[in-house]
NUSEVEX-37173 format. One record per residue (C-alpha): z, y, x. Coordinates in steps of 0.05 Angstrom, whole numbers, padded with zeros to 5 digits. Example, Ala and Ser with C-alpha at 12.3 -4.5 7.8 and 13.67 -1.06 7.14 Angstrom:
<w:00156; v:-00090; u:00246>
<w:00143; v:-00021; u:00273>
END
This chain:
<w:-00659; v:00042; u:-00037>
<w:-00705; v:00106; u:-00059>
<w:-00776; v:00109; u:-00023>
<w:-00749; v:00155; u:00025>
<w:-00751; v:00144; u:00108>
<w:-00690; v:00201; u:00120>
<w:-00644; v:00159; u:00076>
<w:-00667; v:00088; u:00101>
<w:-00655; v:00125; u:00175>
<w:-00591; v:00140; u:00149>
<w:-00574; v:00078; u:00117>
<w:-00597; v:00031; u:00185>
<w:-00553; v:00082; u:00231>
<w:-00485; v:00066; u:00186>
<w:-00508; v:-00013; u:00186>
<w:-00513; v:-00015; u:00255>
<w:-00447; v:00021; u:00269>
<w:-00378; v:-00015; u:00268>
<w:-00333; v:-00015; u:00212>
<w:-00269; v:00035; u:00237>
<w:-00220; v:00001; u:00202>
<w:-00170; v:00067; u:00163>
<w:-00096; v:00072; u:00165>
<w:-00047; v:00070; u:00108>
<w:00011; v:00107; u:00114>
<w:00073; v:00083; u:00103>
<w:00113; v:00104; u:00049>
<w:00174; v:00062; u:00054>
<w:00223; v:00112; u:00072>
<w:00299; v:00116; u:00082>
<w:00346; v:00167; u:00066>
<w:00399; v:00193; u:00111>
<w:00473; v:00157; u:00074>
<w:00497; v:00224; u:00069>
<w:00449; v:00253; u:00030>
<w:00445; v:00193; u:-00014>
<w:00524; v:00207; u:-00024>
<w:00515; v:00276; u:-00025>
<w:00463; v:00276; u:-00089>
<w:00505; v:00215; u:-00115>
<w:00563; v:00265; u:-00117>
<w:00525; v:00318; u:-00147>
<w:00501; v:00276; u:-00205>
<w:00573; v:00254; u:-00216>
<w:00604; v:00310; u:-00227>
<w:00544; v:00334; u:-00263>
<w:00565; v:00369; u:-00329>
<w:00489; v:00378; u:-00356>
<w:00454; v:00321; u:-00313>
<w:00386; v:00301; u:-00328>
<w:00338; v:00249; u:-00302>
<w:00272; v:00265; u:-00305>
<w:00216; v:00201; u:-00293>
<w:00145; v:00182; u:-00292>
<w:00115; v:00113; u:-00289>
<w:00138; v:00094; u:-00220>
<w:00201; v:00063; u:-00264>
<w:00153; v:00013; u:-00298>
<w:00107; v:-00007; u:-00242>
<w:00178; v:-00021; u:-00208>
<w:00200; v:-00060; u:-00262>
<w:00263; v:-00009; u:-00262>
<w:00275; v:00007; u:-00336>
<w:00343; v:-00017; u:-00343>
<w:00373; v:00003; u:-00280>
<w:00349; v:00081; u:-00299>
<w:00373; v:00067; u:-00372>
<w:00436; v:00043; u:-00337>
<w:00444; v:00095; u:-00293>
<w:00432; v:00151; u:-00353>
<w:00487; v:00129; u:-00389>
<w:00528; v:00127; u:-00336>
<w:00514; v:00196; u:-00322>
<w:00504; v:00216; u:-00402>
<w:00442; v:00245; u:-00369>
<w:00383; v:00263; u:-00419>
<w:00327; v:00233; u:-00396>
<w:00251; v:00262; u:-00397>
<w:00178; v:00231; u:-00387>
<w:00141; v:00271; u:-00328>
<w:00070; v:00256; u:-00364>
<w:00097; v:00183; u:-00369>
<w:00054; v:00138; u:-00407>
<w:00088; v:00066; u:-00392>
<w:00149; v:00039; u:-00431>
<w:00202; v:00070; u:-00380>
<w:00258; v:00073; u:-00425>
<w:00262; v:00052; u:-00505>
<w:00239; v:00103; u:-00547>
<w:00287; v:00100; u:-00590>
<w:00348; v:00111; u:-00535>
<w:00398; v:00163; u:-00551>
<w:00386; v:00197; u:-00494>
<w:00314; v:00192; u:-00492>
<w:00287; v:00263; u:-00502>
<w:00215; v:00259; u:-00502>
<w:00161; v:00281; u:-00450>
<w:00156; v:00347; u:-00413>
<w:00085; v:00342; u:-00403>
<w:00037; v:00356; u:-00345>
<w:00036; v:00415; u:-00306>
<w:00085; v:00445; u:-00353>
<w:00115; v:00493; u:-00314>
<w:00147; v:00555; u:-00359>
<w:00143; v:00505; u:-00425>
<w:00189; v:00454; u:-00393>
<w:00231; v:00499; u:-00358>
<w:00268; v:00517; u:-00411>
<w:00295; v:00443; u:-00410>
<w:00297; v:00440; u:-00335>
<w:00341; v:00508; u:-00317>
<w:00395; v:00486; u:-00370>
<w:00407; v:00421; u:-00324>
<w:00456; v:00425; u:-00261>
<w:00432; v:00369; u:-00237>
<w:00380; v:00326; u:-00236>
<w:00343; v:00254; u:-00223>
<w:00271; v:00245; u:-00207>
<w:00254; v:00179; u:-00215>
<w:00177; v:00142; u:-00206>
<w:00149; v:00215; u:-00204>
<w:00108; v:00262; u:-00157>
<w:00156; v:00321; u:-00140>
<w:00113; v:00373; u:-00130>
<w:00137; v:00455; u:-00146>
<w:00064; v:00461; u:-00191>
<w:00090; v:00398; u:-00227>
<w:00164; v:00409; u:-00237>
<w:00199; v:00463; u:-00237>
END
């Protein structure tokens, strides 16, 4: 440590005290079955669906259940500042990325969609619109 008795003051006061160990909140959560229906509904009867994912899908190991799902749907499909393989580049309905933060840019994709399917990404109004 620096030649310095305020910081070595300091720096005996946090030794002495007792770790407080932190929390982690949980972030397991459940949906309500109807909603799940609900937005299952919605999607199928979806004329313009789209899914819209970020690299959740990879660190899941979910590729080809989304890939699955998007054709089941014929849902285009867009990267949410993805970086990961999430889904083959060369899919058909692989569009590309909308980018981060893209708010008016990508909107012009998102507002043509009637519904949609976020998948391993924040959802967050300043992030998708």
């Amino acid at each position: 440590p620096p030649d310095n008795p305020h910081f070595e003051a300091v720096l005996d006061a946090l030794i002495e005290e007792p770790a407080i160990r932190t929390s982690v909140p949980s972030t397991k959560v459940v949906p309500v079955p109807s909603e799940i229906e609900r937005a299952a509904d919605m999607l199928a009867h979806a004329q313009h669906p789209i899914i819209v994912f970020g690299d959740g899908v990879a660190y899941s190991q979910a590729q080809p259940e989304m890939a699955q799902i998007a054709e089941q749907l014929g849902a285009h499909v867009w990267g949410a500042d993805a970086g990961e393989l999430n889904i083959a580049f060369d899919h058909p309905l692989y569009k590309c990325q909308l980018g981060h933060m893209f708010g008016a840019s990508s909107s012009k994709i998102t507002t043509q969609a009637d519904a949609g399917l976020l998948v391993g990404t924040s959802v967050f109004p300043d992030e998708i619109p």
